[in-house]
N, C-alpha and C positions, 0 to 999 in steps of 0.2 A: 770298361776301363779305358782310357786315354794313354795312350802311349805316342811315345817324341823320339824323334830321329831327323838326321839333320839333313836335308835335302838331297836330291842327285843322287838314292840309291844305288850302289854296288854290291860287291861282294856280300859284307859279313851283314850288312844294314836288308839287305834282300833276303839273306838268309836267316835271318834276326825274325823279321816281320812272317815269314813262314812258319817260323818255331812258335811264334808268338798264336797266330792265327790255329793253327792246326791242332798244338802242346799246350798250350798256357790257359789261352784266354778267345774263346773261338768269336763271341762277340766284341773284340778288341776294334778300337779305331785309331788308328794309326795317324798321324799329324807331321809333314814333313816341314821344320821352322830351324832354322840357324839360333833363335833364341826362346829357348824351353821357359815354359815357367817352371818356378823353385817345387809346385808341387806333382808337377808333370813326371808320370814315370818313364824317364827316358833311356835309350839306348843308344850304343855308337856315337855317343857324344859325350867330349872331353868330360869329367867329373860327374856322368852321369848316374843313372840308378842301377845300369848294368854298362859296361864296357872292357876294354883289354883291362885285363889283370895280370901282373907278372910276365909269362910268356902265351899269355892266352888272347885267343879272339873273343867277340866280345859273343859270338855264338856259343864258343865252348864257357866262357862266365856264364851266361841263361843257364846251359843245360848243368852246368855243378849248381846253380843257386836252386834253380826247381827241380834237383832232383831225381833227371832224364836221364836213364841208366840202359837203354836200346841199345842193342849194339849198332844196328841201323843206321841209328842217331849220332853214334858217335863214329861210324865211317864219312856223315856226311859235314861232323865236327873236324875230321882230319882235313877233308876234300877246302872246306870252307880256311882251313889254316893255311893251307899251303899256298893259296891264293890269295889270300889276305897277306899272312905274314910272308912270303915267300923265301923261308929259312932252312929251306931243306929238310924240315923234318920229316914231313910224313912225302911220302910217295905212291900217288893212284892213277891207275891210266886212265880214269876221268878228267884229269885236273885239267892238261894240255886245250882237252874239246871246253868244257864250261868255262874256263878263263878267257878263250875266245869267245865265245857266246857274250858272256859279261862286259869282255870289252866291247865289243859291238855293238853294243847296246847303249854304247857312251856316246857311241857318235850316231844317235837316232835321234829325233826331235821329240818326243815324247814327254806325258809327265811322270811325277813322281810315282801316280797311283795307277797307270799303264807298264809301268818298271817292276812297282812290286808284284802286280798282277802275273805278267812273266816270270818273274821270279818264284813266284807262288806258284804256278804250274810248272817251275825247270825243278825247281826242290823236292813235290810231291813226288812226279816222275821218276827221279833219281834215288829216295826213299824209298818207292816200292820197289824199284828194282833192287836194290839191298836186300831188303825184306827176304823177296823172293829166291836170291842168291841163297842166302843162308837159312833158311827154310830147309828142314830134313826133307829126303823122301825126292 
């Protein structure tokens, strides 16, 4: 499937394309354009197919649309809010390091599909250490 997202990944658009890759649709191609076509399934982009909803990132809209009920998942949906929306709701002593990381990453030359790549190993990473945390035993 084709999925669209709009250039210069960060945050939720980084985190978006891991849920996507990993959860969703492990053959997915990902397409970084300012202007999606109409039948393009796009993410983190204004009026998209997935996006903020109410007080939602556009990572926690994917994981209630498909479903993704992990508690894993949804520590790394908190991690991914606080940094995106920076509202004070949720509170991880992750947030402080991967927001630097994120931002750092802004100011490297690189392209879109070296960003999600990182991205895509900083989320896996961070997912199994969840995993493993709450793991009995």
């Amino acid at each position: 499937m084709l999925w669209v997202t709009r250039p210069h990944p960060h945050i939720d658009r980084t985190a978006c394309a891991w849920l996507i890759r990993r959860f969703i649709d492990p053959a997915a191609v990902i397409v970084y354009t300012a202007t999606p076509d109409t039948d393009d399934v796009s993410f983190d982009i204004e009026s998209g197919t997935f996006t903020h909803t109410g007080g939602l990132c556009t990572f926690e809209t994917m994981l209630q649309a498909f479903a993704l009920h992990d508690a894993a998942l949804q520590t790394v949906a908190e991690i991914v809010h606080a940094i995106d929306l920076n509202d004070g709701l949720y509170a991880h002593p992750s947030v402080a390091g991967l927001a630097a990381v994120l931002e750092g990453w802004l100011h490297v030359d690189a392209s879109d599909q070296a960003r999600e790549a990182w991205g895509c190993a900083l989320f896996e990473g961070l997912y199994q250490a969840l995993v493993r945390r709450s793991a009995p035993g």
